[in-house]
C-alpha positions as CSV (number, residue, x, y, z in Angstrom):
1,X,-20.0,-6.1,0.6
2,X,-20.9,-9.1,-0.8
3,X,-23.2,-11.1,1.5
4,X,-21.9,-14.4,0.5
5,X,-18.9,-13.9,1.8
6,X,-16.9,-13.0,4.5
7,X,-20.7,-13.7,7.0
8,X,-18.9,-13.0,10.0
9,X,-17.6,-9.7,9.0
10,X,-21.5,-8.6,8.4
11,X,-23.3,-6.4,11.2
12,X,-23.7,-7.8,14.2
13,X,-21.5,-11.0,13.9
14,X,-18.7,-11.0,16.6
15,X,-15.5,-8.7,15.3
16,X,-12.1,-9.5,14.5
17,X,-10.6,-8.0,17.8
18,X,-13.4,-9.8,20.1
19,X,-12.7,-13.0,18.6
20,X,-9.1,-12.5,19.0
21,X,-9.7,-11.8,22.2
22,X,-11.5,-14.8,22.9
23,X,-8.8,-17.3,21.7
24,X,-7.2,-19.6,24.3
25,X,-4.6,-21.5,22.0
26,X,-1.3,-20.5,23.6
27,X,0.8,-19.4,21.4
28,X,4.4,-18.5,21.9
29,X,5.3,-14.9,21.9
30,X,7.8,-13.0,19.7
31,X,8.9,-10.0,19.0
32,X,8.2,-9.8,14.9
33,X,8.9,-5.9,13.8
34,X,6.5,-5.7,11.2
35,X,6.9,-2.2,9.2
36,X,3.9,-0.8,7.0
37,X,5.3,1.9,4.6
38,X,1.4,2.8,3.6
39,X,-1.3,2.4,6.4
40,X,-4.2,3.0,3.8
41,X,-2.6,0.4,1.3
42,X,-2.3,-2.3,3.7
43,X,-5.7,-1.7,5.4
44,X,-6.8,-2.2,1.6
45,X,-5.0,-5.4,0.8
46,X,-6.3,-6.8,4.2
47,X,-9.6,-6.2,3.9
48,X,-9.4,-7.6,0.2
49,X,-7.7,-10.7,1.6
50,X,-10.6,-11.1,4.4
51,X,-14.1,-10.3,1.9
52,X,-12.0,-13.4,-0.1
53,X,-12.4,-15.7,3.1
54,X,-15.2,-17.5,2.6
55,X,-15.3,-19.7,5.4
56,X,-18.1,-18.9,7.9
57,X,-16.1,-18.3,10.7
58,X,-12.9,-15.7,11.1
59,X,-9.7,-16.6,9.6
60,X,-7.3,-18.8,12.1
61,X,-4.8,-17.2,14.2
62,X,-2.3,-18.8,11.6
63,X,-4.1,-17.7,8.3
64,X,-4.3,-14.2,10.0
65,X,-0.8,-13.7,10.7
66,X,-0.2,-15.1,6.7
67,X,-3.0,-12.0,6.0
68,X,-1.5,-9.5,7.5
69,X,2.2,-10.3,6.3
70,X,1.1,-10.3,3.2
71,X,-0.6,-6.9,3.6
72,X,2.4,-5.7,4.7
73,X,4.3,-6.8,1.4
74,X,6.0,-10.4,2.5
75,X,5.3,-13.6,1.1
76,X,4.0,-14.9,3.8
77,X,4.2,-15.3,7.8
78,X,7.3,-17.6,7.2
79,X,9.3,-15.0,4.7
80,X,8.4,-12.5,7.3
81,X,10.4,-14.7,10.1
82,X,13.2,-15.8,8.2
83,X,14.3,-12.7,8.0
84,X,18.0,-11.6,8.9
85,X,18.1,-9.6,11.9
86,X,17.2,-5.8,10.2
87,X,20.8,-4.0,10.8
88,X,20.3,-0.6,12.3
89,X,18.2,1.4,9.7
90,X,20.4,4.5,8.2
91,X,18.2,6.4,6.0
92,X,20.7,8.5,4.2
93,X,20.1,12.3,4.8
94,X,16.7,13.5,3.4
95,X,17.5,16.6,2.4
96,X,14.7,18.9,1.0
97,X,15.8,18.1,-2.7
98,X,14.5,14.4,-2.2
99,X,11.1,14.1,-3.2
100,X,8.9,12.0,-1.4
101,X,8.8,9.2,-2.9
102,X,12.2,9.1,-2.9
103,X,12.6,9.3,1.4
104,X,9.8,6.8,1.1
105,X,11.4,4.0,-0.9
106,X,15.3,4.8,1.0
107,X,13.3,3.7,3.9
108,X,12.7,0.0,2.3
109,X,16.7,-0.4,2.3
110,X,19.0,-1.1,5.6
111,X,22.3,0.7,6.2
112,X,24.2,-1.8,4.2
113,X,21.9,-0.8,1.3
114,X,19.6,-3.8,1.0
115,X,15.9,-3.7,0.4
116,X,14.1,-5.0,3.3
117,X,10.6,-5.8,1.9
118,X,8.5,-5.3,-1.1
119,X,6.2,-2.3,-0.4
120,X,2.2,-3.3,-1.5
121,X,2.2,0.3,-3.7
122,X,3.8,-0.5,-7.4
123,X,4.7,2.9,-7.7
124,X,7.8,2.4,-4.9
125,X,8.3,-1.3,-6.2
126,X,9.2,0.0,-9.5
127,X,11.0,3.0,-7.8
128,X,13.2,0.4,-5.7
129,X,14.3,-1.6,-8.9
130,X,16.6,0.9,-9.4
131,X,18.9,0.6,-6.4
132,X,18.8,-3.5,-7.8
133,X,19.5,-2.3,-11.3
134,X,22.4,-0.4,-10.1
135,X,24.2,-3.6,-8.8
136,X,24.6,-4.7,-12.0
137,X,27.9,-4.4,-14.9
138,X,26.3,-3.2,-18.3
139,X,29.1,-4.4,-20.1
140,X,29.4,-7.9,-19.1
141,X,26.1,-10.9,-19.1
142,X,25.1,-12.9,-16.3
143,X,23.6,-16.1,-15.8
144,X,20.2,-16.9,-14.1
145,X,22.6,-18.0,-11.2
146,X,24.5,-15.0,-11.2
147,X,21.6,-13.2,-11.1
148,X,19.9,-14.9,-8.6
149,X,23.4,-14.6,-6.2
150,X,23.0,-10.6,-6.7
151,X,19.8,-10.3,-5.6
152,X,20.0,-13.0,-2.9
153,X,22.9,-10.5,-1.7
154,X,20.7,-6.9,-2.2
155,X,17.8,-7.7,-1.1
156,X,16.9,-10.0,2.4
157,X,12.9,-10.9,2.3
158,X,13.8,-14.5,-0.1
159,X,11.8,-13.8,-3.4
160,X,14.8,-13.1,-5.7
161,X,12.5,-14.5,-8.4
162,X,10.0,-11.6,-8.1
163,X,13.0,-9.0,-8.2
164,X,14.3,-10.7,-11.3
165,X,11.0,-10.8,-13.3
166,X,10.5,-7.4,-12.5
167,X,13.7,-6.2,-13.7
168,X,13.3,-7.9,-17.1
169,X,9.6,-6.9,-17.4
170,X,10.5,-3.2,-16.8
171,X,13.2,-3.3,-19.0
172,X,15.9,-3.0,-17.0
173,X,17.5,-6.3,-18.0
174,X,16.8,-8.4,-21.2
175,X,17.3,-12.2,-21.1
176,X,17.6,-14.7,-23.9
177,X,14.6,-16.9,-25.1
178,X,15.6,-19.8,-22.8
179,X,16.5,-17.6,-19.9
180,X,20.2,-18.4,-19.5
181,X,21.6,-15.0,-20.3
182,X,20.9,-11.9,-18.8
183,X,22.2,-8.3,-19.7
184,X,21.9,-5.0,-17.9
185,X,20.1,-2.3,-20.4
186,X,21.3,0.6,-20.8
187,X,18.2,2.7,-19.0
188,X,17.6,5.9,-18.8
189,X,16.3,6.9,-15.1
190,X,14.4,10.1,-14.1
191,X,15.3,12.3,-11.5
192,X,13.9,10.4,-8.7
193,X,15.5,7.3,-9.7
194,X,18.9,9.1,-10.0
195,X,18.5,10.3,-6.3
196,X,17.4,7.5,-5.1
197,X,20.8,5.8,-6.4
198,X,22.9,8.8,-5.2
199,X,21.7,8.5,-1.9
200,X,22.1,4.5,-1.6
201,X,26.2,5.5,-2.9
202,X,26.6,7.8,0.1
203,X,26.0,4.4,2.2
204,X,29.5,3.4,0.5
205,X,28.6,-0.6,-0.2
């Protein structure tokens, strides 16, 4: 670790859960459902996100909740809130066919077939692009707008912009130089992607 930052994560400074324990701001209580697909991943992005606080006392109760939302795969504390209600989760049957990381991503989409949050590990970001891509009409271009209004209506964490680039940067949609156009490419995806998109059918939206 390095020892100019983070002091009062070093041995023998007070620990995150004592000093939580210590705090006597009230602070309204909520129920906020917050789902980690990877415990390992998000241990990792949080203790990157706490060796970067340089301050030399613990994060705030506020800057920890933003810390561990963002480990979690949210924008922030705020996107985490303004979430919709999460409608009952319907994971469509895993059946031994379904690879893993296929039962791991269905479990980022609701029963209405919308992705829920943006996982930390690439691997099943990339891997949910496809039930995006799949929303979309090869034959016919969008606008930004358009494309915005589709993923505003398939996915419900509020970072359509995100979703977009990664579509175009993946190849998945192509866009003209001044970014008013957009087109579905014709992809090919592998077997888990396939899967995936078969399963997210059987939800029938």
């Amino acid at each position: 670790m390095n020892p100019t930052r983070a002091p009062w994560l070093q041995a023998g400074k007070p620990s995150l859960f004592t000093v939580g324990v210590r705090m006597e701001c009230p602070v309204p209580r909520e129920s906020l459902p917050l789902v980690v697909d990877d415990l390992s991943t998000f241990a990792k992005s949080l203790r990157a996100q706490l060796l970067m606080h340089e301050a030399p006392q613990p994060p705030g109760h506020q800057t920890l909740l933003n810390m561990l939302a963002r480990a979690a795969g949210h924008r922030n504390l705020q996107t985490l809130q303004a979430r919709p209600p999460a409608p009952r989760q319907v994971t469509p049957p895993a059946t031994a066919e379904h690879s893993d990381i296929v039962r791991r991503t269905l479990r980022l989409f609701d029963d209405q077939g919308r992705l829920t949050r943006l996982p930390v590990k690439r691997s099943l970001q990339l891997m949910a692009l496809w039930g995006l891509w799949m929303r979309f009409d090869a034959k016919r271009p969008y606008r930004e707008r358009e494309v915005n209004q589709i993923l505003t209506a398939w996915h419900s964490f509020g970072d359509y912009c995100i979703l977009r680039r990664d579509l175009v940067t993946q190849k998945l949609m192509a866009r003209t130089p001044d970014s008013s156009i957009y087109t579905k490419l014709p992809a090919r995806p592998g077997e888990d992607a396939m899967a995936l998109m078969r399963a997210l059918r059987q939800l029938g939206v």
